[in-house]
BARO-193716 format. One record per residue (C-alpha): residue in one letter; x negated, z, y negated; residue number from 0. Coordinates in steps of 0.1 Angstrom, whole numbers, plus 5000, padded with zeros to 4 digits. Layout:
+------+------+------+------+------+
! resn !    x !    z !    y ! resi !
+------+------+------+------+------+
!    A !    X !    Z !    Y !  NUM !
...
+------+------+------+------+------+
//
This chain:
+------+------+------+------+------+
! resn !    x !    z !    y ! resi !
+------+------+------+------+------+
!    X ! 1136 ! 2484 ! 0272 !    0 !
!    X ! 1153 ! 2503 ! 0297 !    1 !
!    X ! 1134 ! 2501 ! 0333 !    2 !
!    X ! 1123 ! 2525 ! 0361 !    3 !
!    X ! 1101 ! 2548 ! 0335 !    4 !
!    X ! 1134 ! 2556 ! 0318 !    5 !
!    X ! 1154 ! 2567 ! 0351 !    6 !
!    X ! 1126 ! 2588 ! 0359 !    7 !
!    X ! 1129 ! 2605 ! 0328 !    8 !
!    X ! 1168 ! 2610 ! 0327 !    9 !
!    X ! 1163 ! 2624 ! 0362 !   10 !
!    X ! 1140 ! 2651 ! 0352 !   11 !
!    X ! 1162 ! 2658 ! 0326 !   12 !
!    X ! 1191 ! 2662 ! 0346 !   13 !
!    X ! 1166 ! 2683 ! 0368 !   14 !
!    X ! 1158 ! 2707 ! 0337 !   15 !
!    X ! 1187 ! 2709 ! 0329 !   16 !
!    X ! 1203 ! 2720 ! 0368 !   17 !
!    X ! 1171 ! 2744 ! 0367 !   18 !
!    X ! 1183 ! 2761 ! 0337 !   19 !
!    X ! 1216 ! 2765 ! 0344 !   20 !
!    X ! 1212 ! 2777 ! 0380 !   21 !
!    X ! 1185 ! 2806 ! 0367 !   22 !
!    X ! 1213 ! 2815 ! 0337 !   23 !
!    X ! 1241 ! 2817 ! 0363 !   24 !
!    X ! 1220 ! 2838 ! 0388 !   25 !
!    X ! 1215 ! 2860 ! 0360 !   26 !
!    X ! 1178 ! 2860 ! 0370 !   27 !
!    X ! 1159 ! 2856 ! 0341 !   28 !
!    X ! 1152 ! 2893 ! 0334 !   29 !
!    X ! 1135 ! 2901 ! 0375 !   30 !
!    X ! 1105 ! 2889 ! 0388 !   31 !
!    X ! 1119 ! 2860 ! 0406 !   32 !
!    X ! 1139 ! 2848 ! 0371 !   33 !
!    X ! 1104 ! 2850 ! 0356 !   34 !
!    X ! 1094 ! 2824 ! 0383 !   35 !
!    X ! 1123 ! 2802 ! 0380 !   36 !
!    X ! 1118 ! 2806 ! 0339 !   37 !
!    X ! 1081 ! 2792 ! 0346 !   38 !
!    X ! 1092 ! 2760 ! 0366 !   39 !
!    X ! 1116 ! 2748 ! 0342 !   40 !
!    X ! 1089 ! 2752 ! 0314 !   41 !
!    X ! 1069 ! 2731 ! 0340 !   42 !
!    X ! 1096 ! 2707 ! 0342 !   43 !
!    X ! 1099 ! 2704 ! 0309 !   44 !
!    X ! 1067 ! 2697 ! 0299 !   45 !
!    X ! 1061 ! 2668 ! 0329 !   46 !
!    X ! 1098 ! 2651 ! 0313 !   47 !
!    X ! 1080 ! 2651 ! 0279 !   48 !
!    X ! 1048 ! 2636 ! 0293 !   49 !
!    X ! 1070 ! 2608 ! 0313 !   50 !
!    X ! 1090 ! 2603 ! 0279 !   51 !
!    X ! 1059 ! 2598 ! 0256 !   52 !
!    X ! 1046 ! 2575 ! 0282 !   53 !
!    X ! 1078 ! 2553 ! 0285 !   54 !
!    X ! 1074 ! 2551 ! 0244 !   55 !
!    X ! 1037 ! 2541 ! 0248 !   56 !
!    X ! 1050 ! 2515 ! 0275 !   57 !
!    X ! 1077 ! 2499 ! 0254 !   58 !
!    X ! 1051 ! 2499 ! 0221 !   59 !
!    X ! 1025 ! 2479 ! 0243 !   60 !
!    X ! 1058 ! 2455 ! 0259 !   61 !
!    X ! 1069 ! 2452 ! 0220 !   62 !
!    X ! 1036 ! 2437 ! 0209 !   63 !
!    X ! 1030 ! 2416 ! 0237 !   64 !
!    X ! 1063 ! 2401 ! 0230 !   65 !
!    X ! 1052 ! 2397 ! 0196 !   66 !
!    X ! 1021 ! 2385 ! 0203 !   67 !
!    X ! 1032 ! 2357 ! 0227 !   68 !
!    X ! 1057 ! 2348 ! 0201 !   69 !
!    X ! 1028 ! 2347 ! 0176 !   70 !
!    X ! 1010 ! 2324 ! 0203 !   71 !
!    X ! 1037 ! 2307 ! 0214 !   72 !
!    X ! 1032 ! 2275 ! 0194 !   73 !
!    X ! 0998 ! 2264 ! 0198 !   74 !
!    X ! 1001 ! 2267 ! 0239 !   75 !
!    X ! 1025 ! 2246 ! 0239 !   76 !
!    X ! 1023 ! 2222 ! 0210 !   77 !
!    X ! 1030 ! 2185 ! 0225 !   78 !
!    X ! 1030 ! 2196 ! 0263 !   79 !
!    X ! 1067 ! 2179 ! 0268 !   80 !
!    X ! 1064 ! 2156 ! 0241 !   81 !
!    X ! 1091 ! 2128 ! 0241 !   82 !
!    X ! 1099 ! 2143 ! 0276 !   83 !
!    X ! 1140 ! 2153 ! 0279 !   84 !
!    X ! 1149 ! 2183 ! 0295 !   85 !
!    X ! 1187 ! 2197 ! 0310 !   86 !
!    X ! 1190 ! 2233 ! 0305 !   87 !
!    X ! 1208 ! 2248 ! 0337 !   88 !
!    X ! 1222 ! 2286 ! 0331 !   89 !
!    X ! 1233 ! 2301 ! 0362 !   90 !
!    X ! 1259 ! 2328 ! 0365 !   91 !
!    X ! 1254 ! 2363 ! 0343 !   92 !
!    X ! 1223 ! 2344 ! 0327 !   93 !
!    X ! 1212 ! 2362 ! 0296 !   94 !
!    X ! 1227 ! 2342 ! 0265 !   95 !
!    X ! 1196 ! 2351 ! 0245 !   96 !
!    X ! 1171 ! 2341 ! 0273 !   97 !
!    X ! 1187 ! 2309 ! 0274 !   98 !
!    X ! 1184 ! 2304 ! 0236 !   99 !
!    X ! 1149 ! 2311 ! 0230 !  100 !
!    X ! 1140 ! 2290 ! 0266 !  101 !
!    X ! 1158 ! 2266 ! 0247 !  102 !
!    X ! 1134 ! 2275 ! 0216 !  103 !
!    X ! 1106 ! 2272 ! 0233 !  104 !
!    X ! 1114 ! 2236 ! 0252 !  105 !
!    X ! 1119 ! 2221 ! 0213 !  106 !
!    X ! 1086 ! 2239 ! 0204 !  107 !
!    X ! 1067 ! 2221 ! 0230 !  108 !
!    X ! 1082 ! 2185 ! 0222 !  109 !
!    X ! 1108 ! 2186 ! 0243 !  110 !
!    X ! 1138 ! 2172 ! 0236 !  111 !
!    X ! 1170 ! 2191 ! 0252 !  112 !
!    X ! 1199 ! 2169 ! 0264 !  113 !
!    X ! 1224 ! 2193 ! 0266 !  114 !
!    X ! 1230 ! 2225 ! 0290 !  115 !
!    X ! 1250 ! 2228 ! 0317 !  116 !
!    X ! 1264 ! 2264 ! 0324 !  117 !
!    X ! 1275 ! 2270 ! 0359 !  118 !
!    X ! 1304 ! 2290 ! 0367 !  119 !
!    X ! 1302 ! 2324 ! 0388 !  120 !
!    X ! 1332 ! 2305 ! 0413 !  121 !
!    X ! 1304 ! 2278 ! 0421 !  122 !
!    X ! 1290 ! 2302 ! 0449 !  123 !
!    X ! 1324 ! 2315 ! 0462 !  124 !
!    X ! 1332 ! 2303 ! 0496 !  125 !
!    X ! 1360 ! 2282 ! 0491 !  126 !
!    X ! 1340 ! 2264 ! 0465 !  127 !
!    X ! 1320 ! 2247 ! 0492 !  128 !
!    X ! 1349 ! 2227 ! 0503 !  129 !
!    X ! 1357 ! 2217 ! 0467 !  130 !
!    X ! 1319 ! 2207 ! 0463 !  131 !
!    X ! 1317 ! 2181 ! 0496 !  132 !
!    X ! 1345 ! 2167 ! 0482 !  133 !
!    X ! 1337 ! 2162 ! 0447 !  134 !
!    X ! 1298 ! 2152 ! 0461 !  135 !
!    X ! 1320 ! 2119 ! 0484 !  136 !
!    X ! 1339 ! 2110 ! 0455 !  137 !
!    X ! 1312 ! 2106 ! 0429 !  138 !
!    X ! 1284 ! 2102 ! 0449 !  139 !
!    X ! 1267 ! 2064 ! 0439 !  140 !
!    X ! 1279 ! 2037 ! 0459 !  141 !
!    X ! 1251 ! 2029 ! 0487 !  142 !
!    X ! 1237 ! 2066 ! 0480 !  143 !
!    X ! 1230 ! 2090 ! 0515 !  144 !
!    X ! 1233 ! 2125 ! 0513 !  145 !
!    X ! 1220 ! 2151 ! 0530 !  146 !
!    X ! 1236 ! 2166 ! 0568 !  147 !
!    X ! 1240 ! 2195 ! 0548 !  148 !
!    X ! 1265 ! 2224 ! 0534 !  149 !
!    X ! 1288 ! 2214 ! 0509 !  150 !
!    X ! 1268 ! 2233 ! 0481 !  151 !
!    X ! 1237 ! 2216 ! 0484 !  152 !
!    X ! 1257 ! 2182 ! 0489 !  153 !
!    X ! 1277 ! 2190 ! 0454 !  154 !
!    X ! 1249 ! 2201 ! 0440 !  155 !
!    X ! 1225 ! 2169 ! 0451 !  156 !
!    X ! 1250 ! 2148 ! 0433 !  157 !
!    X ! 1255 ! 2167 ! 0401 !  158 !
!    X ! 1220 ! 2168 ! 0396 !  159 !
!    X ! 1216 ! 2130 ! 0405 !  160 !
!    X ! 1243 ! 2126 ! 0379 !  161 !
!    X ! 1224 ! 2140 ! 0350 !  162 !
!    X ! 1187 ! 2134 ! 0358 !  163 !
!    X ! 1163 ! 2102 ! 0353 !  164 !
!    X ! 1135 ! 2108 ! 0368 !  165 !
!    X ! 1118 ! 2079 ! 0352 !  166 !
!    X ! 1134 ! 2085 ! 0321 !  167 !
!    X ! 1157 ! 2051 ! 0328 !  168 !
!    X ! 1191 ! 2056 ! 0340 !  169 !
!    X ! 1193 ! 2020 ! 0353 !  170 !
!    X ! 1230 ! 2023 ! 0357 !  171 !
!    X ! 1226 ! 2053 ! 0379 !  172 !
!    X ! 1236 ! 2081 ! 0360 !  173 !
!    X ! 1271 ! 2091 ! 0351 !  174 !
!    X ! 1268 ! 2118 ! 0322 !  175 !
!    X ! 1306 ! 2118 ! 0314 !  176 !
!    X ! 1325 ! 2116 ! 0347 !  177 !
!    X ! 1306 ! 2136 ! 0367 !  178 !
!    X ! 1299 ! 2166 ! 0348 !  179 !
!    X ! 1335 ! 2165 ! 0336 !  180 !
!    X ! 1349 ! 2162 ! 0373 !  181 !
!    X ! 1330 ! 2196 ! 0384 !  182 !
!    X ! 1343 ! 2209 ! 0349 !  183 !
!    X ! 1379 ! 2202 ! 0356 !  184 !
!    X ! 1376 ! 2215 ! 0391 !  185 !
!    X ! 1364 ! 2253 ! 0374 !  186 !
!    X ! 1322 ! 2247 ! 0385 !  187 !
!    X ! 1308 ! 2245 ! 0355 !  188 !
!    X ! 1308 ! 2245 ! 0314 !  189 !
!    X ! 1291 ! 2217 ! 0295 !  190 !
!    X ! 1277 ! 2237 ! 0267 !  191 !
!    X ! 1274 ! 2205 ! 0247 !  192 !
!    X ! 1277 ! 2171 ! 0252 !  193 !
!    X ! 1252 ! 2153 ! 0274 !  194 !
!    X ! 1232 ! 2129 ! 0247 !  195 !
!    X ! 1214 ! 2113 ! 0274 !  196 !
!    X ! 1198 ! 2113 ! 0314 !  197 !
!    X ! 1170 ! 2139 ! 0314 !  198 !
!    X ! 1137 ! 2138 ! 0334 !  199 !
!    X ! 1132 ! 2175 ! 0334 !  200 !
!    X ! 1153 ! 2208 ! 0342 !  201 !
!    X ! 1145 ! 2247 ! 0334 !  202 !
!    X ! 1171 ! 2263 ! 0356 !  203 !
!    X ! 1178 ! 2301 ! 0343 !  204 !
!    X ! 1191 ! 2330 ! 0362 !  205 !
!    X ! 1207 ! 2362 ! 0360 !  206 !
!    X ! 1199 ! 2391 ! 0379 !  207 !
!    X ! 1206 ! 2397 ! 0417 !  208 !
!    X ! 1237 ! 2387 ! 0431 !  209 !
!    X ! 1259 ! 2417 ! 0440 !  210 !
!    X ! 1260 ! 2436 ! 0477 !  211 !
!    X ! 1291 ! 2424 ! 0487 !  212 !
!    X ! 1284 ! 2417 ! 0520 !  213 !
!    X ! 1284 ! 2374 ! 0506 !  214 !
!    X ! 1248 ! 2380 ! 0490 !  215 !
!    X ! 1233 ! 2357 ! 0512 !  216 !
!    X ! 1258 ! 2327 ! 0510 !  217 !
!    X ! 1258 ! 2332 ! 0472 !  218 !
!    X ! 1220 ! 2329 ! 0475 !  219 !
!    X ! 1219 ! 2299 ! 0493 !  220 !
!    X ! 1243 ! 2282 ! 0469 !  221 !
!    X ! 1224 ! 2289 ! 0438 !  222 !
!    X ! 1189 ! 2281 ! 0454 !  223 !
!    X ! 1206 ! 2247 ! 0468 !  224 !
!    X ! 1214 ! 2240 ! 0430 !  225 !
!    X ! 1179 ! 2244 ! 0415 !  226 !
!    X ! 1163 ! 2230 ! 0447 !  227 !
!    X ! 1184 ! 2199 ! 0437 !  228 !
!    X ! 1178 ! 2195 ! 0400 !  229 !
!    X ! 1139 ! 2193 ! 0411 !  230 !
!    X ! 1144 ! 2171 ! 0441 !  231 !
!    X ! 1164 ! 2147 ! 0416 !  232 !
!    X ! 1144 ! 2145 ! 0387 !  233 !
!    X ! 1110 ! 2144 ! 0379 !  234 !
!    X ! 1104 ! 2185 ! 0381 !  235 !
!    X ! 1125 ! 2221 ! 0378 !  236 !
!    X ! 1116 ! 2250 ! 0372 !  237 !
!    X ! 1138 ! 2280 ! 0382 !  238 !
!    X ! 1128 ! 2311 ! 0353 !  239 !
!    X ! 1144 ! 2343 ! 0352 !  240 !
!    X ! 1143 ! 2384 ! 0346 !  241 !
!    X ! 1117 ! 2402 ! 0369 !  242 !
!    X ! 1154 ! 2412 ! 0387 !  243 !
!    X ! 1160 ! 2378 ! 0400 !  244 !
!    X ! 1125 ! 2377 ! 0419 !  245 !
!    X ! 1135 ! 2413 ! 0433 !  246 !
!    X ! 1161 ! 2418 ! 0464 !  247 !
!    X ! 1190 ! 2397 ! 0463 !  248 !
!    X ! 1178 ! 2376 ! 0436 !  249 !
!    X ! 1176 ! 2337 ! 0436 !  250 !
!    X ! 1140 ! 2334 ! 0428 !  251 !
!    X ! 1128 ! 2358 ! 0452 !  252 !
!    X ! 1154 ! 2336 ! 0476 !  253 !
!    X ! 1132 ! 2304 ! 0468 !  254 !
!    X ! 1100 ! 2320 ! 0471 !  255 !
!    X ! 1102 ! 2331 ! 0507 !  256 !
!    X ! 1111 ! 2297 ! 0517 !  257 !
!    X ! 1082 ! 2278 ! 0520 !  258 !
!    X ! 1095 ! 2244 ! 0516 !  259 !
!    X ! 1117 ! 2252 ! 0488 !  260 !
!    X ! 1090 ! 2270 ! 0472 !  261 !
!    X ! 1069 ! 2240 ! 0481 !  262 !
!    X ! 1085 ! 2216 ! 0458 !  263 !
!    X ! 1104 ! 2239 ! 0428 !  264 !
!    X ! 1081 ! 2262 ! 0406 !  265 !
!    X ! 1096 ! 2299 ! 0392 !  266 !
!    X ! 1089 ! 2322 ! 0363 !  267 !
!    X ! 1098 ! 2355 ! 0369 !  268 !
!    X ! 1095 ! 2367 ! 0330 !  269 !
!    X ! 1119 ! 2342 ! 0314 !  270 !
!    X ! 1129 ! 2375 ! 0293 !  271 !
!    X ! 1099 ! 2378 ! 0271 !  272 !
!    X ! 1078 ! 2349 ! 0252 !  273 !
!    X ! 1048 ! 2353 ! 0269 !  274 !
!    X ! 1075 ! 2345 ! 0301 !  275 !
!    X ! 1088 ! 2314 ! 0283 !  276 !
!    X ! 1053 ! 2301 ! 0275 !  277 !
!    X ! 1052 ! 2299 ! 0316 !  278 !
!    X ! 1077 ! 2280 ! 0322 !  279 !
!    X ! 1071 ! 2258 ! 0291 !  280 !
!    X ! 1036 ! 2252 ! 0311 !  281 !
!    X ! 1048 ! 2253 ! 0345 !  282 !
!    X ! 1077 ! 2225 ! 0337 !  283 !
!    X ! 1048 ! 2202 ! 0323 !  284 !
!    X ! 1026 ! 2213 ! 0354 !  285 !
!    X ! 1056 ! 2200 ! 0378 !  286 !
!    X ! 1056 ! 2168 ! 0357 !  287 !
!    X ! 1025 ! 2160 ! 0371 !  288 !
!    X ! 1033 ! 2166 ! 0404 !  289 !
!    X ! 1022 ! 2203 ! 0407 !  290 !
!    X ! 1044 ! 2236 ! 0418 !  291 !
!    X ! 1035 ! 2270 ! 0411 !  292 !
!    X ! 1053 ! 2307 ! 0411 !  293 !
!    X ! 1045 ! 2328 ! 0379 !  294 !
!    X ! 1050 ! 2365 ! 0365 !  295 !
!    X ! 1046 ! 2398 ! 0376 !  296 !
!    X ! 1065 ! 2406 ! 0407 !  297 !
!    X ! 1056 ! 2398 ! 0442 !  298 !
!    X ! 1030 ! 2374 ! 0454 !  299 !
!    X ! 1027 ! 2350 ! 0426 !  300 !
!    X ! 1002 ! 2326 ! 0413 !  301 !
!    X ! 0994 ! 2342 ! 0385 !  302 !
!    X ! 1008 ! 2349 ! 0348 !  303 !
!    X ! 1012 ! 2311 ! 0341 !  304 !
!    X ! 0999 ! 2276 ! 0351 !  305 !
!    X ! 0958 ! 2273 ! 0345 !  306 !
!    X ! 0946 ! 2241 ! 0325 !  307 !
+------+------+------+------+------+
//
């Protein structure tokens, strides 16, 4: 796993290596001061060597607790969304194989997965927000109100309301083929299977942050608008990601700093790793019964996952 531990070590090695070549060049090596220079980039050396073993120890121990909450995986969550239905919602550059063992773990636990609905990088662009409001009046349900809001939250509000049963009854109110097909035509999303029913539940999954292109924020708001609405419109979310996404510029971290977003939609901030999944597995079934809760290892969090 390449994280912080393995920068540091390339830059020491880059440092060893501009030590060495600056005290060959000087033509150093054989005074007194060479002798000093010779010592530090023995130093240097040794201190990248230390930093390496320790980035192997620290992968070993990431390695077997991703084996071990594999291992585990199971029993915590056997029946915990049992006969519940869940819509799997990938936002843009989310990891394919995050998404497929999120996936895993939903069936694991009972759940039974509707379809997934993969949402296209353009969704947060800013002339997307026009094509959203209007898409949202078109196909919003006839003697439905939406929101005084932007056009993302709007669009998103009636996706979301388009998919979702929150009592597990669609009474007439869903639409699982035009909808999702009108936001497909217009470039928004990908269905990544046919929608075999309305689902209750949603396990939104992100990438990592959103690039510094002076839109960051807008392109925040878009995607937090999204999750916000597949909670508001069914019976629980929960937004799960890499330890990036809760980090600057990233959607969770977006979510958690807004109190009453972060007041109604639960996170996982270690989607990448089982142990991660088992969280949200927990924290989707927590949301179920009318709880919220922010999980992982980065920031200020709840804790590692949902108690009980």
């Amino acid at each position: 796993m390449i994280n912080f531990r393995y920068h540091v070590v390339s830059l020491f090695a880059v440092l060893v290596a501009l030590a060495v070549g600056l005290v060959m060049g000087a033509g150093l090596l054989s005074s007194g001061t060479g002798t000093a220079a010779a010592v530090q980039v023995v130093d240097l050396q040794a201190e990248a060597a230390l930093l390496r073993e320790r980035v192997q120890a620290g992968e070993a121990t990431l390695e077997f607790a991703d084996a071990y909450g594999g291992q585990t995986q199971p029993a915590e969550v056997a029946d915990r969304l049992s006969e519940r239905s869940v819509d799997v919602v990938t936002l843009p550059d989310a990891d394919s194989e995050t998404v497929a063992a999120t996936r895993e773990s939903l069936a694991a636990a009972g759940a039974s997965i509707t379809g997934t609905l993969e949402i296209d990088p353009s969704w947060t662009d800013a002339g997307s927000e026009a094509v959203l409001d209007s898409l949202a009046a078109q196909l919003v349900t006839s003697g439905a109100s939406l929101p005084d809001t932007d056009g993302y939250e709007r669009g998103a509000i009636v996706l979301a309301a388009a998919v979702l049963a929150p009592g597990g009854d669609a009474d007439g109110q869903t639409d699982l083929e035009g909808t999702p097909a009108a936001y497909a035509e217009s470039g928004l999303l990908q269905l990544g299977e046919p929608l075999r029913g309305p689902a209750t539940l949603a396990v939104v999954v992100a990438g990592g942050p959103v690039e510094d292109d002076g839109e960051a924020g807008r392109r925040l708001g878009a995607l937090s608008s999204l999750a916000a609405a597949f909670d508001s419109q069914g019976a629980g979310a929960v937004l799960a990601g890499p330890p990036a996404a809760a980090s600057e510029r990233g959607v969770i971290e977006l979510v958690r700093s807004d109190d009453e977003v972060a007041g109604q939609l639960s996170t996982v901030d270690m989607a990448q790793v089982s142990l991660g999944r088992t969280s949200t597995v927990l924290a989707l079934a927590e949301q179920e019964s009318g709880g919220v809760g922010h999980y992982g290892g980065v920031g200020d969090v709840d804790g590692p996952r949902p108690l009980g």
